[in-house]
C-alpha positions in Angstrom: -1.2 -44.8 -24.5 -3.8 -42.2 -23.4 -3.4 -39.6 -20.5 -5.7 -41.4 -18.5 -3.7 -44.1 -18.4 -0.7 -42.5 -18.2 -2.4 -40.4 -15.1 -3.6 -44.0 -13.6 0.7 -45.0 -13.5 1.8 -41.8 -12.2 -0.8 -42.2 -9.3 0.0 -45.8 -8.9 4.0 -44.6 -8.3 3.2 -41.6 -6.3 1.3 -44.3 -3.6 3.9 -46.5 -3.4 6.3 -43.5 -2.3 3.9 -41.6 -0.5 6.2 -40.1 2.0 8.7 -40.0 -0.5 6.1 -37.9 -2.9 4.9 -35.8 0.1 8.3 -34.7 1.1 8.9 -33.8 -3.3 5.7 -32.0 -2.8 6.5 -30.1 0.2 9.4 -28.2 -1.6 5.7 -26.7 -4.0 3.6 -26.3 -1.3 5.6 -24.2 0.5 6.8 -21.8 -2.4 3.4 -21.9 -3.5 2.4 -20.9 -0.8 4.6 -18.0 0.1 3.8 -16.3 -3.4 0.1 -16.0 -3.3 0.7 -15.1 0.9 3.4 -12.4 0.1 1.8 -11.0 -3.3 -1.7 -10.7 -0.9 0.6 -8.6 1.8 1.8 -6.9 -0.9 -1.6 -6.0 -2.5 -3.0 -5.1 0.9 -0.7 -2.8 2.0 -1.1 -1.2 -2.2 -4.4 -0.9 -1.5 -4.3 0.1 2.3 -1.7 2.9 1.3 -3.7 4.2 -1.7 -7.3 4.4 0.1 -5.6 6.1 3.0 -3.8 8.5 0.4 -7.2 9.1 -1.2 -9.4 9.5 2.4 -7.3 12.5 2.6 -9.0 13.8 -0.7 -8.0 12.9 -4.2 -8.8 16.2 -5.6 -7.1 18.1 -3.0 -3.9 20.3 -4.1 -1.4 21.4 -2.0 0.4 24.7 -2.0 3.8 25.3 -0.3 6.0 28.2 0.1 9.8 27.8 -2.2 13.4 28.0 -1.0 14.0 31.3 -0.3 17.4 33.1 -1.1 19.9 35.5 0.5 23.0 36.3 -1.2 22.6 33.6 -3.4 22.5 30.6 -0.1 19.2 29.1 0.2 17.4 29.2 2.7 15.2 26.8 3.0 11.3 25.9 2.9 10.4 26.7 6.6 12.3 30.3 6.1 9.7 31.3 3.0 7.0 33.7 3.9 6.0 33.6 0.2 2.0 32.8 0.5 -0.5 35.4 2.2 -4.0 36.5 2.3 -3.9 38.2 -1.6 -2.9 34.6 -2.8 -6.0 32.7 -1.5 -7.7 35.7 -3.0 -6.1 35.2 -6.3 -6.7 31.4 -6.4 -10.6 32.4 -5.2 -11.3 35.1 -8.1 -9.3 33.2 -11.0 -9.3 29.8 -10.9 -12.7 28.4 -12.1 -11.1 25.1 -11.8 -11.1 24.6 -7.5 -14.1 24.1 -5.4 -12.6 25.5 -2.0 -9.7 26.8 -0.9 -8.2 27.5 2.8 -5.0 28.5 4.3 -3.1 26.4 7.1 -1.3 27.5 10.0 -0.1 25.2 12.6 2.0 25.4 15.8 2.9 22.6 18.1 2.0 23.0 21.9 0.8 21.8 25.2 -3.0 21.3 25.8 -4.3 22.1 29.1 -7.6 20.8 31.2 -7.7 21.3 34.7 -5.0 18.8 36.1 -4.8 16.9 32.8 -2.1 18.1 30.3 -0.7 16.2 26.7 1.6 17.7 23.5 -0.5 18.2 20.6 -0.7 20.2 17.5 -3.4 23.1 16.7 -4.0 23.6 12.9 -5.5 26.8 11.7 -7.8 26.8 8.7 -11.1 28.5 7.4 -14.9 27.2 6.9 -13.5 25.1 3.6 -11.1 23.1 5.8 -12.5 20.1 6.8 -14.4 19.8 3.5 -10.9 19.5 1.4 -9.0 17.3 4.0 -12.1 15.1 4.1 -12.7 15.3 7.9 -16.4 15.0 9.5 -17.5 16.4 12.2 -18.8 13.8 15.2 -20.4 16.2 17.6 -21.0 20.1 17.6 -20.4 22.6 15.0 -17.7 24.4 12.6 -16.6 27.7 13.3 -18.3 30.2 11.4 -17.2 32.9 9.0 -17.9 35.7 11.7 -15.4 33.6 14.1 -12.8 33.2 11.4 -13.1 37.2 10.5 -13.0 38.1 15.0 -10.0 35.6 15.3 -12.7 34.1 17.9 -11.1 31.5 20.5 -13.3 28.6 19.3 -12.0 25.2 18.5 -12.6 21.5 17.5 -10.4 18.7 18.7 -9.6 15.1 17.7 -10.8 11.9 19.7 -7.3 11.6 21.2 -6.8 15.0 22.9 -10.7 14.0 24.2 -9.2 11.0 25.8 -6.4 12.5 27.5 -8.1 15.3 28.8 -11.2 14.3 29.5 -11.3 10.4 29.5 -12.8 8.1 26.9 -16.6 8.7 26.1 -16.5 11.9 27.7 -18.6 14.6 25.7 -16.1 17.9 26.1 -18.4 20.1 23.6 -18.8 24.0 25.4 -15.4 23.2 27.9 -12.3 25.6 27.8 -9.3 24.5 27.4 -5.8 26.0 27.3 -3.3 26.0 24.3 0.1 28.1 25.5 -2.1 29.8 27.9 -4.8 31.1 25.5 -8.2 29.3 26.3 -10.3 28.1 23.7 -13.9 26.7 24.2 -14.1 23.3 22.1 -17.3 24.0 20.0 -16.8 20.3 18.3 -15.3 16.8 18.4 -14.0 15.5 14.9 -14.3 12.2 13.9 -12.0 10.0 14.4 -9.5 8.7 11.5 -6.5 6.9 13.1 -3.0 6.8 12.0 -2.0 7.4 8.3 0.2 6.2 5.9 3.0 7.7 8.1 1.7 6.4 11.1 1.0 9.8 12.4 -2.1 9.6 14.8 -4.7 11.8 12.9 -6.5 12.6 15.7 -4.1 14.4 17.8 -5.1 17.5 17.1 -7.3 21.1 17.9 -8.4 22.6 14.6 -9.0 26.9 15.2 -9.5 29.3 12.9 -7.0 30.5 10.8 -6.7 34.1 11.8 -6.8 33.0 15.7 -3.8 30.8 15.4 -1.7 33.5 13.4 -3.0 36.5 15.9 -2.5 35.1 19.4 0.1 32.2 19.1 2.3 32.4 16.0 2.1 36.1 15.4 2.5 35.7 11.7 0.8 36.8 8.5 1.8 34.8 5.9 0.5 31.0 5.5 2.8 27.8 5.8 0.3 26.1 3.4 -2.9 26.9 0.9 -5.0 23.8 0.5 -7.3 23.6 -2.5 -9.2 21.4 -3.8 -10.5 20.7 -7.5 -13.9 20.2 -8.6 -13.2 16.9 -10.0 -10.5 14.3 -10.0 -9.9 15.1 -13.3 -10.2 18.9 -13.1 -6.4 19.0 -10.9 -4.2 19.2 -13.6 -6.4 22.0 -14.8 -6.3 23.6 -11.3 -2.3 23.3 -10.7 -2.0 25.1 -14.1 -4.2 27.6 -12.8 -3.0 28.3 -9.5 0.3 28.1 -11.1 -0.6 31.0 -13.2 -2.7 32.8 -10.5 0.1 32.7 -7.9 3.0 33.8 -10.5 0.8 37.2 -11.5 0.3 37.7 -7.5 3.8 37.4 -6.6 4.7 39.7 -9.7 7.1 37.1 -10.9 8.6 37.6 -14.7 8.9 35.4 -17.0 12.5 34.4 -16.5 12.0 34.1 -12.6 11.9 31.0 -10.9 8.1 29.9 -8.9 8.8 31.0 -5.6 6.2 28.0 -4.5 5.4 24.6 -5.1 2.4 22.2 -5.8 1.8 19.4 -5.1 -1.1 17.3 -6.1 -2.3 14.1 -3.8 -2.4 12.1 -7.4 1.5 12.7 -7.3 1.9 11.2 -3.9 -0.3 7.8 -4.7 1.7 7.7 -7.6 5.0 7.7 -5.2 3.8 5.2 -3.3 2.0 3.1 -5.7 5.5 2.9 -7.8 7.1 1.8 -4.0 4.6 -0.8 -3.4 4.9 -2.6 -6.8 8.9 -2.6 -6.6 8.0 -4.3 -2.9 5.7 -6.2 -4.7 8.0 -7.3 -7.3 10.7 -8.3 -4.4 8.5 -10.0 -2.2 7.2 -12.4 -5.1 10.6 -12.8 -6.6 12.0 -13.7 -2.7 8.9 -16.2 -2.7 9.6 -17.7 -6.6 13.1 -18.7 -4.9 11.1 -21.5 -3.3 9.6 -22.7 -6.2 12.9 -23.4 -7.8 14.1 -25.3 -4.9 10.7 -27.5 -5.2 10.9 -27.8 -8.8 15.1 -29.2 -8.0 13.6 -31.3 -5.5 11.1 -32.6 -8.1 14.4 -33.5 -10.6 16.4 -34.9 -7.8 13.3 -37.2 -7.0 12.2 -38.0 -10.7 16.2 -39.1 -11.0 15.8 -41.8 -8.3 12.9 -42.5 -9.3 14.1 -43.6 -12.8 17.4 -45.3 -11.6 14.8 -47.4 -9.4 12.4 -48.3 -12.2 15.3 -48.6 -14.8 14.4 -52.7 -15.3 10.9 -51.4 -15.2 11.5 -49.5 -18.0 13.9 -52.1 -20.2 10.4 -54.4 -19.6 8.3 -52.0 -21.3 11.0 -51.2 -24.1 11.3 -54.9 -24.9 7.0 -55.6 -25.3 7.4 -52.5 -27.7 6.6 -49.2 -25.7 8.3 -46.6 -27.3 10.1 -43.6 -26.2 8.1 -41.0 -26.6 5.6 -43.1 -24.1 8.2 -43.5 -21.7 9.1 -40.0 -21.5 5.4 -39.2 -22.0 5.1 -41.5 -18.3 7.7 -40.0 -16.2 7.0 -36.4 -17.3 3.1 -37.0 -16.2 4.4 -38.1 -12.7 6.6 -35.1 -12.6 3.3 -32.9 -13.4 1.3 -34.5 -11.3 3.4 -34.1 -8.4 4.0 -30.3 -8.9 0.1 -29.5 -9.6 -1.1 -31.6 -7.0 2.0 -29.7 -4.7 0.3 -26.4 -6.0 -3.2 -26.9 -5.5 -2.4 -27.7 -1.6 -0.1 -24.9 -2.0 -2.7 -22.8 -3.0 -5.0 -23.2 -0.2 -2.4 -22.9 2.3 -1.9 -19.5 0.4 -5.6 -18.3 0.8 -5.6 -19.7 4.7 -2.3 -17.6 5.5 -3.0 -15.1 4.4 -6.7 -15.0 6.0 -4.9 -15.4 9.1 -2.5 -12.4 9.0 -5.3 -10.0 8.0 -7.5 -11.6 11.0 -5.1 -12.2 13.7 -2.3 -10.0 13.0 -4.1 -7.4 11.4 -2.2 -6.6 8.5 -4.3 -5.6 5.3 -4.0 -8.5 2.5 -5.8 -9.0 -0.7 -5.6 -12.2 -2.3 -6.5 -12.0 -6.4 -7.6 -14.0 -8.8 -4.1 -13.5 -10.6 -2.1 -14.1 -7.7 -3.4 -17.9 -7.8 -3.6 -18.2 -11.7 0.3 -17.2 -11.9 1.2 -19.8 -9.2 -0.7 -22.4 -10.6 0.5 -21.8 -14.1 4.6 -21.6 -12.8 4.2 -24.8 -10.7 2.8 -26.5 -14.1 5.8 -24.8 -15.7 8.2 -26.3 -12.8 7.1 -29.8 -13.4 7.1 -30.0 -16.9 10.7 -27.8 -16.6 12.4 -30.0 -13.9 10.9 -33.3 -15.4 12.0 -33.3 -18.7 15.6 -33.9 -18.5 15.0 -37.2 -15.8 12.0 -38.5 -18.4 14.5 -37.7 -21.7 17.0 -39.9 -19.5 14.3 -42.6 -18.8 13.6 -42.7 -22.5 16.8 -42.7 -23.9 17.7 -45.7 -22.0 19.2 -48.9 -24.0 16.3 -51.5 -23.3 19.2 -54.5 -22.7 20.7 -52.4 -20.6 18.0 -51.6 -18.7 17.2 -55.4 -18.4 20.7 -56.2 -17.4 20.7 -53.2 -14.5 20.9 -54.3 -10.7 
């Protein structure tokens, strides 16, 4: 007996039971379905996570201040005022390895326009800023050096401190506005980014320079961040070894002191996330495989009845000499047949899902070429798992028995 044939009897069964067959199917279709739907969530928001990470610069290397210590207690990151002006000169004269550098200051505040008034956050950097944090800007200028060196009241502002103070579309290029009473004219608009991974609004902001926000509204002198940036993707571990050794000789640390300052790289933080995102991938595909299993027990369940129905059927083709290993070879086809043609509808349920989450709900999903091989290949392995037992029963059958069954 060849497949065709075989293929022509396990259509001929599945019609006569269509409903039956459908409702076998279904159990597939929908597991099917739910793997390549949640692997493609899963892959989106991978993706979605790591192109946000890298928008932000993946060459970009991020200084902080340590724990500082009294009496032994620690104090804490926020306390530190471990990084000034001689360590962005240090990283400047000796690391070949970084591109730009520039400190960051920051303070959190109320913005003022005429009646209009919002919370925002103004972040104080030099000429190199918007270069390292990958930010554009949409209309006007950065501040120059001369306006970083005369702590000069000038300042750019993100798209959503434009709509609340001046209203959407409004150009506010060469207006003052007021940040804890201290006006600034807006010299440039940035372009707008949106929220990140955090779902922090990136564009709720006024960027000043550096020396303006530590003169006249923190009233400090140290930094609470240096932001660096290698010349090549491949150059930051070469640049964190660097700074590393630039900022140890400018803090005059020995060789058995502690760094009294971290770095971290934005390589480290897709990393992070990218290890998160494939555990969540790994759940949300082993969540989805549960309702394979359940379609490939519905299979068995059905292939059972189905051979307790046909049991006469199949003392008939015992006694004109079919053997076994056709039998089995018969009701394992069926049970194929019904769990491929389960995952091919599965599959394109899958693909339509998830189209309509990314267009409707707006969620970011990527549906690969693996995520529809694998499902394909397990619902073949489901059939041919959850049929053989019911066709080695089939085949094993006594053929007078068979004949004699009701």
């Amino acid at each position: 007996m060849n497949i065709i044939n075989l293929i022509k009897i396990a259509l001929n069964a599945m019609k006569r039971n269509k409903f039956r067959a459908f409702l076998t199917m279904l159990g597939v279709i929908i597991g099917v379905a739910s793997v390549i739907a949640m692997l493609s969530i899963g892959q989106g928001s991978k993706e979605s996570i790591r192109e946000q990470i890298s928008s932000m610069g993946t060459n970009m290397v991020i200084i902080h201040p340590g724990q500082e210590k009294r009496g032994g207690v620690s104090m804490g990151n926020t306390s530190s005022q471990s990084l000034e002006g001689r360590d962005l000169e240090a990283i400047m004269d000796n690391c070949p390895s970084i591109s730009a550098v520039s400190p960051e200051v920051n303070n959190a505040g109320q913005v003022v326009f005429g009646a209009n008034n919002c919370p925002t956050t103004i972040f104080g950097g030099n000429e190199n800023y918007t270069y390292i944090k990958k930010i554009e800007v949409e209309n006007g200028h950065m501040f120059t050096t001369q306006e970083i060196k005369s702590a000069a009241k000038v300042c750019l502002i993100g798209q959503t401190v434009v709509d609340n103070l001046f209203g959407e579309g409004a150009d506010p290029v060469g207006q003052t506005i007021r940040f804890k009473k201290i006006p600034f004219k807006i010299i440039g608009v940035l372009e707008e980014k949106g929220q990140n991974t955090f779902g922090q609004d990136q564009d709720d902001l006024l960027l000043a320079p550096y020396t303006t926000v530590q003169k006249r509204i923190t009233a400090t002198t140290y930094f609470r961040t240096i932001l660096a940036s290698a010349i090549s993707e491949e150059a930051v571990e070469t640049a964190t070894t660097e700074i590393e050794e630039a900022l140890r000789i400018s803090h005059r640390l020995r060789d058995s002191d502690e760094n009294d300052f971290n770095i971290r790289t934005q390589q480290e933080l897709v990393t992070t996330f990218s290890s998160v995102s494939d555990l969540m991938l790994v759940l949300l595909g082993a969540i989805a495989t549960i309702s394979l299993i359940v379609g490939g027990i519905g299979i068995m369940n059905i292939m059972y009845v189905s051979v307790t129905e046909r049991t006469r059927e199949i003392g008939l083709r015992m006694a004109i000499g079919g053997k076994s290993k056709y039998i089995l070879m018969q009701f394992l086809c069926e049970s194929i047949l019904l769990s491929i043609t389960g995952g091919m509808i599965g599959i394109a349920l899958g693909i339509g899902t998830s189209s309509i989450v990314k267009n409707v709900m707006g969620w970011p999903t990527i549906v690969t070429t693996d995520s529809i091989l694998l499902s394909f290949l397990f619902c073949s392995f489901i059939g041919i798992f959850f049929g053989w037992y019911p066709a080695r029963k089939a085949a094993a059958l006594d053929p007078i028995n068979a004949l004699r069954h009701e």
